[in-house]
TIFI-454039 format. One record per residue (C-alpha): residue in three letters; x, y, z. Coordinates in nm, 4 decimals, padded with zeros to 6 digits, always signed. Layout:
<rec residuo="ALA" xx="X" yy="Y" zz="Z"/>
...
END
This chain:
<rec residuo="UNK" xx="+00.0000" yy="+00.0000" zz="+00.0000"/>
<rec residuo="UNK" xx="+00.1415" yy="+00.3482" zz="-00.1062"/>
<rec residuo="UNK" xx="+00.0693" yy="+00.5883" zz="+00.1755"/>
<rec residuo="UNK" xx="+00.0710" yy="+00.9673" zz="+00.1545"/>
<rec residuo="UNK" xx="+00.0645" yy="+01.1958" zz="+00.3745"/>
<rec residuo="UNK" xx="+00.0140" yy="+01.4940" zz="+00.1268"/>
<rec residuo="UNK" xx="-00.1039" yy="+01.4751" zz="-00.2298"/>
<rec residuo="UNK" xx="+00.1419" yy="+01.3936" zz="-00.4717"/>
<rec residuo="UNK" xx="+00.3607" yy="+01.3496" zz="-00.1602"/>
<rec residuo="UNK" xx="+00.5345" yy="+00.9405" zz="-00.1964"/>
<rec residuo="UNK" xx="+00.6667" yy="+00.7725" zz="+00.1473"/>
<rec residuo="UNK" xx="+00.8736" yy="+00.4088" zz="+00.0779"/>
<rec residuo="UNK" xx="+00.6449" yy="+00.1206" zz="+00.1270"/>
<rec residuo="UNK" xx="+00.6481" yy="-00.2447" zz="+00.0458"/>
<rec residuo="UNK" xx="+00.4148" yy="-00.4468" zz="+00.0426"/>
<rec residuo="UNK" xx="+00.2676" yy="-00.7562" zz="-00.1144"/>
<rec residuo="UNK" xx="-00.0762" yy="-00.8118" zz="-00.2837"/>
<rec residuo="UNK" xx="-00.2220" yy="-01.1375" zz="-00.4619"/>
<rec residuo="UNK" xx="-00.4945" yy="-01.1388" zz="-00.6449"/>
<rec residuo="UNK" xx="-00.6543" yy="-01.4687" zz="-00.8844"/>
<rec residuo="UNK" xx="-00.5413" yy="-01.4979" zz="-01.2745"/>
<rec residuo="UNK" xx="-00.7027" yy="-01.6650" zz="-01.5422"/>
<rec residuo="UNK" xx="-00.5972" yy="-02.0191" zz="-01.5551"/>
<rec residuo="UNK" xx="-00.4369" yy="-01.9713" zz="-01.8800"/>
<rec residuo="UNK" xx="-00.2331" yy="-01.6622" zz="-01.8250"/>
<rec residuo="UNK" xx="+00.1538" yy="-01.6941" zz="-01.7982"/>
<rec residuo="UNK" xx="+00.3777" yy="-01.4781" zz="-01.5983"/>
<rec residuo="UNK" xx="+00.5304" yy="-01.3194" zz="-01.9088"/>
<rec residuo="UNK" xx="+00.2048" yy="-01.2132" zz="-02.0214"/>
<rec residuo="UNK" xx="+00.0827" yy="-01.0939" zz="-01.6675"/>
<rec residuo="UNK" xx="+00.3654" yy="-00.8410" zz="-01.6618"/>
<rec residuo="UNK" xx="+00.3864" yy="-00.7643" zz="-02.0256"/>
<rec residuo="UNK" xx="+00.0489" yy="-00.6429" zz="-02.0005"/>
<rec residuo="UNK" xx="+00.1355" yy="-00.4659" zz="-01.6368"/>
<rec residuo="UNK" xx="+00.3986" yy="-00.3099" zz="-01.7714"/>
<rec residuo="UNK" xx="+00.2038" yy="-00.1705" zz="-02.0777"/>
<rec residuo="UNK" xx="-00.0274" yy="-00.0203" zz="-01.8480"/>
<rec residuo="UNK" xx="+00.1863" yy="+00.1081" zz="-01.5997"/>
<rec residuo="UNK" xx="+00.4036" yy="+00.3095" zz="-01.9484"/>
<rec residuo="UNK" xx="+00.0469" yy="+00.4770" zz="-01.9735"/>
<rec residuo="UNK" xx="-00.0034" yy="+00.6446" zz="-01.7140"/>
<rec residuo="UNK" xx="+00.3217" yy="+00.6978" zz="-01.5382"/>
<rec residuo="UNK" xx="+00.5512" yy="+01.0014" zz="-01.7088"/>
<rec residuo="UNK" xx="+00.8858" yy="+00.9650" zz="-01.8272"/>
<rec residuo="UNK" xx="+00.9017" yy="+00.6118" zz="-01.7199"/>
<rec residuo="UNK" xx="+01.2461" yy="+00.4728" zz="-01.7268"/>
<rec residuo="UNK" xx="+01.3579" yy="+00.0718" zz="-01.7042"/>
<rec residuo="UNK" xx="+01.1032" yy="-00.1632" zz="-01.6820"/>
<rec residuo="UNK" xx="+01.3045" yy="-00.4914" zz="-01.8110"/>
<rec residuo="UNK" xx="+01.1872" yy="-00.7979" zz="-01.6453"/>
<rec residuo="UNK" xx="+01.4664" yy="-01.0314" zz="-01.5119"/>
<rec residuo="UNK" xx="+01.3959" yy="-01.3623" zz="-01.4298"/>
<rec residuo="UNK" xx="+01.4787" yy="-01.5399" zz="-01.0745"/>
<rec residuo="UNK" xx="+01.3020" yy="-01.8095" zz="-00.8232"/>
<rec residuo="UNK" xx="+01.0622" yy="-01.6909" zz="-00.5289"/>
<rec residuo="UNK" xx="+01.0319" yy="-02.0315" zz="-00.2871"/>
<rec residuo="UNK" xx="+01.1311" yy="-02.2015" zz="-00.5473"/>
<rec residuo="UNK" xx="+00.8571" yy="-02.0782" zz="-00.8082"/>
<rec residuo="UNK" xx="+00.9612" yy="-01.9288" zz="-01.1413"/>
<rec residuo="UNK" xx="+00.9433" yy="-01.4910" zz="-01.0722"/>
<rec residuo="UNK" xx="+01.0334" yy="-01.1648" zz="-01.2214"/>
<rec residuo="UNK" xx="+01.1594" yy="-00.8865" zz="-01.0870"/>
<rec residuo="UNK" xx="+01.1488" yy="-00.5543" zz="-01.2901"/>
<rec residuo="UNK" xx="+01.2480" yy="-00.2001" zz="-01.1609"/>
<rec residuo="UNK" xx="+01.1623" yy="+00.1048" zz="-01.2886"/>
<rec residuo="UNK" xx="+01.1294" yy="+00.5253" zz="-01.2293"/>
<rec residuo="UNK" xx="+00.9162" yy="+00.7886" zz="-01.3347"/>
<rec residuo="UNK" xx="+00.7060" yy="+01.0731" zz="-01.2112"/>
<rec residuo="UNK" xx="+00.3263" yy="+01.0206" zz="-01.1141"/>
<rec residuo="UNK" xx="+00.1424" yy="+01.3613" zz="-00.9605"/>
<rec residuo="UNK" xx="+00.5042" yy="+01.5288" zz="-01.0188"/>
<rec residuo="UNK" xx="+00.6801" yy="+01.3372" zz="-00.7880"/>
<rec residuo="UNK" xx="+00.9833" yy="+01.1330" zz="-00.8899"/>
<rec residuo="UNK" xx="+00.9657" yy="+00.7840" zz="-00.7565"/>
<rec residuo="UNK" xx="+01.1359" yy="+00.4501" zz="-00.8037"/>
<rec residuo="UNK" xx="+00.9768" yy="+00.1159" zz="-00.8039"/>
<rec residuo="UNK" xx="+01.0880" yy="-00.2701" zz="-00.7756"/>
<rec residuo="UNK" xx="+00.8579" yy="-00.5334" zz="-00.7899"/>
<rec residuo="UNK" xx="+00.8495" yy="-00.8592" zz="-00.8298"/>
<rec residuo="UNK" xx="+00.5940" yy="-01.0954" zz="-00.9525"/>
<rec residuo="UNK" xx="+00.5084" yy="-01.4647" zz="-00.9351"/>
<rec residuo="UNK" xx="+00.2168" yy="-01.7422" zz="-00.9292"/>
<rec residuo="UNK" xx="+00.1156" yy="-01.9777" zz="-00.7320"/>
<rec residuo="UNK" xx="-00.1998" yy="-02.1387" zz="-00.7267"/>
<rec residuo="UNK" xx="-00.3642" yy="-01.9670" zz="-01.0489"/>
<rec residuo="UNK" xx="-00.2635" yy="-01.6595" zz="-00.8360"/>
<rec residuo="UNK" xx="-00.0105" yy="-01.3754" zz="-00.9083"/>
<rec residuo="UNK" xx="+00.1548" yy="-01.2343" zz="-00.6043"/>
<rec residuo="UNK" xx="+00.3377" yy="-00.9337" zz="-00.6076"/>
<rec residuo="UNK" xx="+00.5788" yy="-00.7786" zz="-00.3865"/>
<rec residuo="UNK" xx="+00.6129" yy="-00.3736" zz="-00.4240"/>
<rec residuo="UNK" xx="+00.9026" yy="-00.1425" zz="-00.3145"/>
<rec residuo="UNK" xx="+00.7785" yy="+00.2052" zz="-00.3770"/>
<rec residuo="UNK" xx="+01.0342" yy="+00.5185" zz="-00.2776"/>
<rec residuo="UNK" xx="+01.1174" yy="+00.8956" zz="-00.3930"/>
<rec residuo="UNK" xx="+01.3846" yy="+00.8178" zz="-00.6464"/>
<rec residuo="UNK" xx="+01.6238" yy="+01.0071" zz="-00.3358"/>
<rec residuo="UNK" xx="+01.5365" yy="+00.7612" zz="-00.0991"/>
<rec residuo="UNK" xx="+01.4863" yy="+00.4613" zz="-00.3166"/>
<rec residuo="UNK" xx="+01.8360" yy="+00.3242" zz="-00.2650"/>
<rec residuo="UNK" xx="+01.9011" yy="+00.4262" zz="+00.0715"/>
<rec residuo="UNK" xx="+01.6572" yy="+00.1123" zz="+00.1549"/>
<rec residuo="UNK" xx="+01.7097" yy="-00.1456" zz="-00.1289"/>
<rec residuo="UNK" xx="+01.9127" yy="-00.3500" zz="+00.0645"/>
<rec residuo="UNK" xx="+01.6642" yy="-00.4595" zz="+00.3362"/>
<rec residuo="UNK" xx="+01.4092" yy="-00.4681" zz="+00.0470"/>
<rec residuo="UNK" xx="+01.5868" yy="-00.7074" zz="-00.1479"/>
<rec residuo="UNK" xx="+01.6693" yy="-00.9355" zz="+00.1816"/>
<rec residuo="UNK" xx="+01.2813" yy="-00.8549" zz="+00.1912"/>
<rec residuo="UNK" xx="+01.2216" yy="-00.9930" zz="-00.1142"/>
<rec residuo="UNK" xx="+01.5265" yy="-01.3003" zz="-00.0733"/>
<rec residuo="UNK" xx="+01.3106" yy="-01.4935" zz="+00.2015"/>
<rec residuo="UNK" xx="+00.9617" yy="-01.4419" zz="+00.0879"/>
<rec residuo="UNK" xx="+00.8128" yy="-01.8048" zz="+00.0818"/>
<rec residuo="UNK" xx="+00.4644" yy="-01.9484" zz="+00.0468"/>
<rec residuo="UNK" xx="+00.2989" yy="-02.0918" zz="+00.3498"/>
END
């Protein structure tokens, strides 16, 4: 969840959502088409590249990108995987000034995530 205590106004956050997929959507398509939305609506968006790497041992991908949304410069990592005909996804959200300051508790974050 992306709180904010002012409009237009970003504070880091991570978090993790899941939600059900169709039974016949892949991950590559499931971010392909996340990413395609996201370019629409988010300004000078930078990066975006999806690598791929294991979550619990499930196939994942991890993209990061930038950009400005209400004016405010912010960085983004997230990474995505399914389980269960469901996609989880786990969100780092920061001002681009602070978005590195963090990373490295985001990634350990990110390193030990496993399904229950």
């Amino acid at each position: 969840t992306v709180t904010s205590p002012d409009i237009g106004e970003y504070t880091p956050s991570f978090n993790v959502t899941r939600e059900g997929i169709p039974t016949d959507m892949s991950l590559d398509v499931y971010v392909g088409q996340t990413m395609k939305q996201l370019k629409s609506v988010i300004a000078d968006f930078r990066g975006g590249e999806a690598t791929n790497i294991t979550v619990d041992g499930h196939p994942a991908k991890e993209v990061s990108f930038s950009g400005y949304y209400l004016s405010e410069s912010f960085s983004r990592n997230q990474i995505y995987t399914i389980k269960d005909h469901k996609i989880y996804v786990m969100t780092y959200l920061a001002p681009t000034a602070e978005f590195t300051g963090r990373r490295d508790d985001i990634q350990r974050a990110f390193r030990t995530f496993n399904f229950r």
